[in-house]
LUMLO-498990 format. One record per residue: residue in three letters; z, y, x of N, C-alpha, C in turn. Coordinates in steps of 0.2 Angstrom, whole numbers, padded with zeros to 4 digits, always signed. Last residue first. Example, Ala and Ser with C-alpha at 12.3 -4.5 7.8 and 13.67 -1.06 7.14 Angstrom:
2
SER+0035-0011+0064+0036-0005+0068+0039+0000+0064 ALA+0039-0028+0066+0039-0022+0062+0039-0016+0066 
This chain:
254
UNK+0123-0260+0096+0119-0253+0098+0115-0251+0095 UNK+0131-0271+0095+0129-0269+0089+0127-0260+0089 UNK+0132-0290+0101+0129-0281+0101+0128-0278+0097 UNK+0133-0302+0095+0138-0299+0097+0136-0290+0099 UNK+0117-0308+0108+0125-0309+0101+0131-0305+0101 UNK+0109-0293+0114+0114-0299+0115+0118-0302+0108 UNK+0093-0284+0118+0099-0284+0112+0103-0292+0114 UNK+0083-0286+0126+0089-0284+0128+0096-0284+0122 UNK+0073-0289+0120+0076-0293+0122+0082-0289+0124 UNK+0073-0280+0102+0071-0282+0112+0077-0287+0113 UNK+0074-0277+0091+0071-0284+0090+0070-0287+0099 UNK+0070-0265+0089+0075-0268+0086+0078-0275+0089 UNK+0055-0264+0088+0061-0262+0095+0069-0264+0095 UNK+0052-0267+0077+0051-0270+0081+0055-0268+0088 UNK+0056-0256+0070+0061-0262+0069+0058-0266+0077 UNK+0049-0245+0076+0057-0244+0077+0059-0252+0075 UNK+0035-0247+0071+0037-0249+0080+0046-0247+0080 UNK+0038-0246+0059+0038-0251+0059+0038-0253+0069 UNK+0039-0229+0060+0045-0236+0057+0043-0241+0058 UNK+0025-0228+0066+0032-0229+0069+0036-0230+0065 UNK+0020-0233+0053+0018-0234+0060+0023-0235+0063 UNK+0025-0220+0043+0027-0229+0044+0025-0232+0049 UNK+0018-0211+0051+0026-0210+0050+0028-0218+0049 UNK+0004-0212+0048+0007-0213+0054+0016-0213+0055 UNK+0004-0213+0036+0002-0219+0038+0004-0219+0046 UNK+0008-0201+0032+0012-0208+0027+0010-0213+0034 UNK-0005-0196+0036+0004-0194+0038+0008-0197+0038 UNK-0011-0198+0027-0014-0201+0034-0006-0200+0037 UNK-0006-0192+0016-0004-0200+0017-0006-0202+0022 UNK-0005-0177+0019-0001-0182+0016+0002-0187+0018 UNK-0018-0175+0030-0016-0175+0024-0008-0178+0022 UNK-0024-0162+0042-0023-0168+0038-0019-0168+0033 UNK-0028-0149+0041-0030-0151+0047-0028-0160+0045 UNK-0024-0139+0032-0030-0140+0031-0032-0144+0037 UNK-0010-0136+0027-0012-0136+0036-0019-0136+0035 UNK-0010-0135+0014-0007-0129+0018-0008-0130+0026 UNK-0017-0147+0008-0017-0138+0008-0017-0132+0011 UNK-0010-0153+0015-0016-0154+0014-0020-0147+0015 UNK+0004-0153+0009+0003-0153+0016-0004-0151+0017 UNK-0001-0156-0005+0003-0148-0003+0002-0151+0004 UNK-0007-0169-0006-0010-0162-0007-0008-0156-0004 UNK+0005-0175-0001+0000-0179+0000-0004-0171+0002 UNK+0020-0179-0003+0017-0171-0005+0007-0173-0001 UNK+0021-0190-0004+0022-0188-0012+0019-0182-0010 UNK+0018-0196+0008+0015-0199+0004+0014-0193-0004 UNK+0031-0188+0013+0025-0186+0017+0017-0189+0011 UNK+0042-0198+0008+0040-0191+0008+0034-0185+0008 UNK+0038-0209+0014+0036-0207+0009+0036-0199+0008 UNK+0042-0205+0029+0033-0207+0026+0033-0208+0019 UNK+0054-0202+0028+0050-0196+0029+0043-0200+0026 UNK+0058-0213+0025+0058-0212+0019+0055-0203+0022 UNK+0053-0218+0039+0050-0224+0032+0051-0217+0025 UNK+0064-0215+0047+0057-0213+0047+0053-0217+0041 UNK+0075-0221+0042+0074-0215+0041+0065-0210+0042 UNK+0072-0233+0046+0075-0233+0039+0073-0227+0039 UNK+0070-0232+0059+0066-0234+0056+0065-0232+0048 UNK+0085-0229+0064+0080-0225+0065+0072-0225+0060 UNK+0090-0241+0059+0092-0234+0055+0086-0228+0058 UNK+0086-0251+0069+0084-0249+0061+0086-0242+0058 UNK+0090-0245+0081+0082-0243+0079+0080-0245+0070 UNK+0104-0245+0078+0101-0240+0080+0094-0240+0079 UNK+0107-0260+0078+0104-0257+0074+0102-0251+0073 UNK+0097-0273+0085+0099-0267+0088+0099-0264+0082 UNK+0100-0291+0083+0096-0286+0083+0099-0278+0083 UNK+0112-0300+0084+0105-0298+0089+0102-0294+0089 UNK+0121-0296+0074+0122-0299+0082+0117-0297+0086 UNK+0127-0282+0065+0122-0285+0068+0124-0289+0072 UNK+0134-0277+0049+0136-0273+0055+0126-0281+0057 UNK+0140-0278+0036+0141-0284+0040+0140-0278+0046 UNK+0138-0264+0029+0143-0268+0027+0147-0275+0033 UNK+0127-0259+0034+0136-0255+0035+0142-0260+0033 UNK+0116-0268+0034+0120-0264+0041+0128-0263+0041 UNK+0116-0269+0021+0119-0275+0024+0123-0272+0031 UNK+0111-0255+0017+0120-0259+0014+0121-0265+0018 UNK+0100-0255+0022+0106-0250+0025+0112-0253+0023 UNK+0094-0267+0016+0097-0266+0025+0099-0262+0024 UNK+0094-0264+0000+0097-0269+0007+0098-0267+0012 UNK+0086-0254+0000+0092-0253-0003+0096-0258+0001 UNK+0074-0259+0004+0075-0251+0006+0084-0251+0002 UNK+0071-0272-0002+0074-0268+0006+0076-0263+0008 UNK+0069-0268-0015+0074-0273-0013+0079-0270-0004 UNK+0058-0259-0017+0064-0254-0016+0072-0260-0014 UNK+0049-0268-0018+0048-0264-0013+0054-0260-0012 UNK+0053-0275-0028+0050-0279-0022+0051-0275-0016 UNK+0053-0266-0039+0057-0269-0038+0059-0273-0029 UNK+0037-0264-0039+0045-0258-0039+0050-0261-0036 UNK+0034-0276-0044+0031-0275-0039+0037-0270-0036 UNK+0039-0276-0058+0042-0281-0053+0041-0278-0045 UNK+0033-0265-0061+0041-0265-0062+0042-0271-0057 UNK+0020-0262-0065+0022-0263-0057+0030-0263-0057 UNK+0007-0268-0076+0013-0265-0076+0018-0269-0067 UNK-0007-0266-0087-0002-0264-0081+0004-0263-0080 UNK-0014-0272-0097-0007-0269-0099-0003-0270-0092 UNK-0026-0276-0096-0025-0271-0100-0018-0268-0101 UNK-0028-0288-0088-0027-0288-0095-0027-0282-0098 UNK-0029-0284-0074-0035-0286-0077-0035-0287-0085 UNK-0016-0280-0076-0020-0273-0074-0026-0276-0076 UNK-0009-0290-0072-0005-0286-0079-0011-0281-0081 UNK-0012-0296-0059-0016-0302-0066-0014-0295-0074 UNK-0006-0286-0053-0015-0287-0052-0018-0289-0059 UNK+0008-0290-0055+0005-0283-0056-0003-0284-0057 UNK+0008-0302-0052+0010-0302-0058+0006-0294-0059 UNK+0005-0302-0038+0001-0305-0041+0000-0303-0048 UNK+0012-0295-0030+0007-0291-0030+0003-0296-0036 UNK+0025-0303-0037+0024-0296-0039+0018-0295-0039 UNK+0020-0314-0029+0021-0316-0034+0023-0309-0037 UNK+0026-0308-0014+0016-0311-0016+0016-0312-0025 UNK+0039-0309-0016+0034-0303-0014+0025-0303-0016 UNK+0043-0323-0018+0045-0316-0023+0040-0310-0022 UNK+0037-0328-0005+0033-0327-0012+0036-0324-0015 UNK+0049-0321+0002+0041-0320+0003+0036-0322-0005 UNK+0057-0328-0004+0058-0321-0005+0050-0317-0002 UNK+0057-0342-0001+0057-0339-0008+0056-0331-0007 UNK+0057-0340+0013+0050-0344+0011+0051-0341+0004 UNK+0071-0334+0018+0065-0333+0019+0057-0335+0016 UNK+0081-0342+0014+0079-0335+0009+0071-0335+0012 UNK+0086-0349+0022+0084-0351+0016+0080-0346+0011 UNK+0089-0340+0033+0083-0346+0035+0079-0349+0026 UNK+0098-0334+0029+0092-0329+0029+0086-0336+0031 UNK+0107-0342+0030+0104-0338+0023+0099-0336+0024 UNK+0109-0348+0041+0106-0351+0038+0104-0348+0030 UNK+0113-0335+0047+0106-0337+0051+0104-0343+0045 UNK+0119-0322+0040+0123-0331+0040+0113-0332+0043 UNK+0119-0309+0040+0126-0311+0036+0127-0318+0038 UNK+0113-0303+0050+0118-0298+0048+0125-0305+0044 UNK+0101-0313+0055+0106-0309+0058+0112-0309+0057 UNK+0098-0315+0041+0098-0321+0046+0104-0319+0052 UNK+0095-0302+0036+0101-0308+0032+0102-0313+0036 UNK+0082-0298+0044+0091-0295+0043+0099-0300+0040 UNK+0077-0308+0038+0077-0309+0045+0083-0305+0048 UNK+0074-0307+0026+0076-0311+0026+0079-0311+0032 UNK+0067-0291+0025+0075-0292+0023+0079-0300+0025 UNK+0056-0295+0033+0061-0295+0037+0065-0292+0032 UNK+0050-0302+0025+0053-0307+0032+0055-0303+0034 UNK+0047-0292+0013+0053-0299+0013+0053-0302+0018 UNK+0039-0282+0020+0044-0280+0017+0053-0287+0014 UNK+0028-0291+0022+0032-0291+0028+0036-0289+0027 UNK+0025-0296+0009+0025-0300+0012+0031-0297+0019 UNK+0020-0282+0004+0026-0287+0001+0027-0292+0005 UNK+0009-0281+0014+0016-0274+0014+0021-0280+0010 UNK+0001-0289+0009+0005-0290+0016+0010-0284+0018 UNK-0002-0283-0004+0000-0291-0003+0004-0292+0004 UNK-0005-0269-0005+0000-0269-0006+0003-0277-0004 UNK-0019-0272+0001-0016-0266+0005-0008-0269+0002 UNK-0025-0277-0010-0025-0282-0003-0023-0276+0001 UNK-0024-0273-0023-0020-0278-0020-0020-0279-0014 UNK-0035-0261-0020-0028-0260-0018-0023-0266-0019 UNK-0043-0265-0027-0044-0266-0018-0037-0263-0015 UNK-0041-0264-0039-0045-0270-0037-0041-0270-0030 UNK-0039-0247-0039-0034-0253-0043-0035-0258-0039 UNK-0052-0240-0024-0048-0242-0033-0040-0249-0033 UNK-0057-0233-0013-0049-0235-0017-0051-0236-0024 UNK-0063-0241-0001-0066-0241-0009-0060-0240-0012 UNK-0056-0235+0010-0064-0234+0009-0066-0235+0003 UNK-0044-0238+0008-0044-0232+0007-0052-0231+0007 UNK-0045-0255+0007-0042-0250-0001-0045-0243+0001 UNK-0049-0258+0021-0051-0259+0015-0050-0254+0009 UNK-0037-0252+0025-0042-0247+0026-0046-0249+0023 UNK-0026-0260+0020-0026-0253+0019-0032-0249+0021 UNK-0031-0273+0027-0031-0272+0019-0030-0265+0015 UNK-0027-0269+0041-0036-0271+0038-0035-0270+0030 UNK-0014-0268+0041-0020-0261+0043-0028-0263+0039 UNK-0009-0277+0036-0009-0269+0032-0015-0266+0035 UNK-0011-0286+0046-0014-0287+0040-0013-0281+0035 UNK-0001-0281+0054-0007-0281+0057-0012-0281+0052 UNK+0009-0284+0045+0007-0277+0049+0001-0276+0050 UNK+0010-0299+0046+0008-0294+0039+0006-0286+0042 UNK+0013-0304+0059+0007-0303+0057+0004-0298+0051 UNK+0027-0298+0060+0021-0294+0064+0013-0296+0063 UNK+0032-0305+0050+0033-0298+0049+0027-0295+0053 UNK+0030-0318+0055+0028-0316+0049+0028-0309+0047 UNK+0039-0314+0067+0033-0316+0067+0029-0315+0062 UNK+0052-0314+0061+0051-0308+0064+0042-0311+0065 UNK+0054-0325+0054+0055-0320+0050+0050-0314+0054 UNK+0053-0335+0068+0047-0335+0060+0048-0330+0057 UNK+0066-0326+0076+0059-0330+0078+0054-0328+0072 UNK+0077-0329+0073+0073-0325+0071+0069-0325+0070 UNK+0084-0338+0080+0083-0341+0074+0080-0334+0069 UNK+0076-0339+0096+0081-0337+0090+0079-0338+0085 UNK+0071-0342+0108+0077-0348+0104+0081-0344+0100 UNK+0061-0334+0109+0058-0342+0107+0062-0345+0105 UNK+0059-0320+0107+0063-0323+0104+0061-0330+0104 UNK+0048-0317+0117+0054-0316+0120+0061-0318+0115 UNK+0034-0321+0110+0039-0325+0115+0046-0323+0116 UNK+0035-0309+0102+0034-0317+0098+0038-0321+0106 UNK+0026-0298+0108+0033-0298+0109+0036-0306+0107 UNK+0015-0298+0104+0013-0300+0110+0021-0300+0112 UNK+0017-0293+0089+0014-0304+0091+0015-0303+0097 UNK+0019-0280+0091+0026-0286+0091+0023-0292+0091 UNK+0006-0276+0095+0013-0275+0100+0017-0280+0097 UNK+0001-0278+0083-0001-0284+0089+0003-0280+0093 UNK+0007-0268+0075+0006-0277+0074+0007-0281+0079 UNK+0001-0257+0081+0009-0258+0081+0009-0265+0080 UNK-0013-0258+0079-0009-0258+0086-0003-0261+0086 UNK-0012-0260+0064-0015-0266+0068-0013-0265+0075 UNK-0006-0247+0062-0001-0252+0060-0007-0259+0064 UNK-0017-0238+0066-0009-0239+0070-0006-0245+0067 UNK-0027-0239+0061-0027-0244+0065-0020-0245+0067 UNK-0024-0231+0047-0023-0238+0048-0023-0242+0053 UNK-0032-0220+0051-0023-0219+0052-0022-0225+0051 UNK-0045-0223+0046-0043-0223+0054-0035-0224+0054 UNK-0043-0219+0032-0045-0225+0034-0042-0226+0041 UNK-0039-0206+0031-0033-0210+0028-0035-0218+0030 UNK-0050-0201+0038-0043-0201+0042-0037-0204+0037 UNK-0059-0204+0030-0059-0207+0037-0054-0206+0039 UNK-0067-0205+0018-0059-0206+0017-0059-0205+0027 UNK-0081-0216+0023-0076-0210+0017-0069-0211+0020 UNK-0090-0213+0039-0084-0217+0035-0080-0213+0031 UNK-0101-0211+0047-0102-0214+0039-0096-0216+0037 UNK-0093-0201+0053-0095-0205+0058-0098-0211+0052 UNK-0081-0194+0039-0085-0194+0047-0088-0198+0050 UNK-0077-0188+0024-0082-0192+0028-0083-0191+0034 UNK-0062-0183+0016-0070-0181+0020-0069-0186+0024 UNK-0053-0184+0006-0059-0186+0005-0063-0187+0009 UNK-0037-0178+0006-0042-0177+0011-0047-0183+0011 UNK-0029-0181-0007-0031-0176-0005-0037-0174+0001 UNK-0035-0195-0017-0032-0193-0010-0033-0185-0009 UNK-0035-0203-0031-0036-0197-0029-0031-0192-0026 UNK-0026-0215-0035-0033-0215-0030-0036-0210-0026 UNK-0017-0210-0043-0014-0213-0039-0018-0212-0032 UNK-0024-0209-0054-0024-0202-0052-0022-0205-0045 UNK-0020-0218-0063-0028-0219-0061-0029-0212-0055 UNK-0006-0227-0061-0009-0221-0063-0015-0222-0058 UNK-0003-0242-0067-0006-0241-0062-0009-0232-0063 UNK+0011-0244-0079+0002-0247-0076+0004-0242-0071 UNK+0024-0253-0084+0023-0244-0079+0016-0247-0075 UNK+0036-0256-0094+0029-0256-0092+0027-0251-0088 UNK+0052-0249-0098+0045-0250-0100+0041-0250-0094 UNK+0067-0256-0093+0062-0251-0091+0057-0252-0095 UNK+0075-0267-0096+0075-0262-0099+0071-0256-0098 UNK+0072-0278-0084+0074-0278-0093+0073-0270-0096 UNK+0075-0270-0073+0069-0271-0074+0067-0272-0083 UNK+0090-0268-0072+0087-0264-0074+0079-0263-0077 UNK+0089-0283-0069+0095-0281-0075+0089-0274-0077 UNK+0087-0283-0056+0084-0287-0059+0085-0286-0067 UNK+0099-0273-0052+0091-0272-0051+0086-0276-0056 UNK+0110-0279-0053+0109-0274-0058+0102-0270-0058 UNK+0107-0291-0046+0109-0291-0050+0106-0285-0057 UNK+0107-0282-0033+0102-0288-0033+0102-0286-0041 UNK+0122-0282-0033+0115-0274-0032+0108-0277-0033 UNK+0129-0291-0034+0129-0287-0039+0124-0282-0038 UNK+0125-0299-0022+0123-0301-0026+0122-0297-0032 UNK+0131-0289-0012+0126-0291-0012+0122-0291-0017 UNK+0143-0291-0015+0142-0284-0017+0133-0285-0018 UNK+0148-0303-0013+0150-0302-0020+0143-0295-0022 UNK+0149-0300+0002+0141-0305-0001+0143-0305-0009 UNK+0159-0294+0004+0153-0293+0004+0146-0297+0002 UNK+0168-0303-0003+0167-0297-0006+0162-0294-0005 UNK+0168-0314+0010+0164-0314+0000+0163-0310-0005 UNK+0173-0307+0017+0166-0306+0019+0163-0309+0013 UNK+0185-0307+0015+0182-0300+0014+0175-0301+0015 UNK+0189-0321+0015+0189-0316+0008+0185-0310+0009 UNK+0188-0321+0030+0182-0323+0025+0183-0323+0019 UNK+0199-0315+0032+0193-0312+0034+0187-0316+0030 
């Protein structure tokens, strides 16, 4: 048994690996300036952009649901992963509406820094669960800065003239590749995986929804894209959080 579970952590490492591997080789990827140019612009109540700004509160609601949840883990070794996760949440909504009122390049670190942030407590917090409570304990603090440390490297690459979001790429697509591999590979003790996969799947409908931004736009004339983006992640992020009930036990794997 534990030859098969160093193949699984073998597999880990080699997917890590050929990520960090691929980064080498990819050319520099600035910031397209078109990125900023939302489909739905319009102004309500003096507020530009207003429904791609408003669709923000969800992520400060969904936030302060899971801080108000922080007790019912007091003796898990979840706990700090899962807490850091629920503040950065909260902290998308305020740095995401900042960005959507003034979007430029600038105002857009402070939208992308606590998305990297919560995006590494909770791969670490799956790792703490899924493979070993003291790997995900160790991971935790490096893997956060790996995250803060992209939004930075991209911002410092953008004030020099030669943008470039490979690492940042990287940061974001780490988890989106992890947990569904850790899921199947190791499987869960406390946390519930059905709501992750629920999550996993409503996350890649929000990009989806991100990418056709204008066609949706278009064609309902009623919202946009990315306001859609902002609620569809909303609830992905109320799925992990529910992830995370007290009801889940050591050893459950619902």
């Amino acid at each position: 048994m534990p030859q098969i579970q160093g193949w699984k952590v073998l597999i880990l490492l080699a997917v890590a690996f050929c990520g960090m591997i691929s980064l080498i080789f990819l050319p520099a990827i600035p910031q397209d300036p078109d990125y900023h140019r939302f489909a739905d612009e319009r102004s309500l109540f003096g507020i530009r952009n207003f429904w791609n700004v408003v669709s923000n509160v969800l992520f400060i609601v969904v936030g302060a649901f899971g801080i108000a949840r922080i007790a019912q883990l007091k003796d898990s070794p979840l706990r700090s992963g899962y807490a850091i996760f629920c503040f950065s949440i909260a902290l998308i909504g305020l740095g995401s509406s900042y960005y959507h009122d003034v979007p430029t390049t600038a105002s857009l670190v402070w939208d992308r820094l606590p998305m990297a942030v919560a995006f590494m407590a909770l791969l670490a917090t799956v790792v703490a669960d899924s493979v070993s409570p003291r790997a995900g304990k160790i991971l935790l603090v490096p893997v956060i800065f790996l995250g803060i440390a992209s939004v930075v490297y991209w911002h410092v690459s953008e004030t020099q003239g030669a943008g470039d979001l490979r690492f940042y790429g990287f940061v974001q697509a780490l988890p989106v590749v992890y947990i569904p591999l850790i899921l199947a590979l190791f499987g869960l003790k406390r946390l519930r995986a059905k709501f992750l996969w629920w999550a996993f799947i409503t996350y890649l409908l929000a990009k989806l929804a991100e990418y056709l931004d204008h066609g949706i736009y278009a064609s309902i004339k009623v919202i946009s894209g990315h306001s859609l983006k902002h609620m569809l992640a909303a609830l992905a992020i109320l799925w992990v959080i529910l992830a995370f009930s007290k009801k889940a036990e050591p050893g459950r794997q619902s």
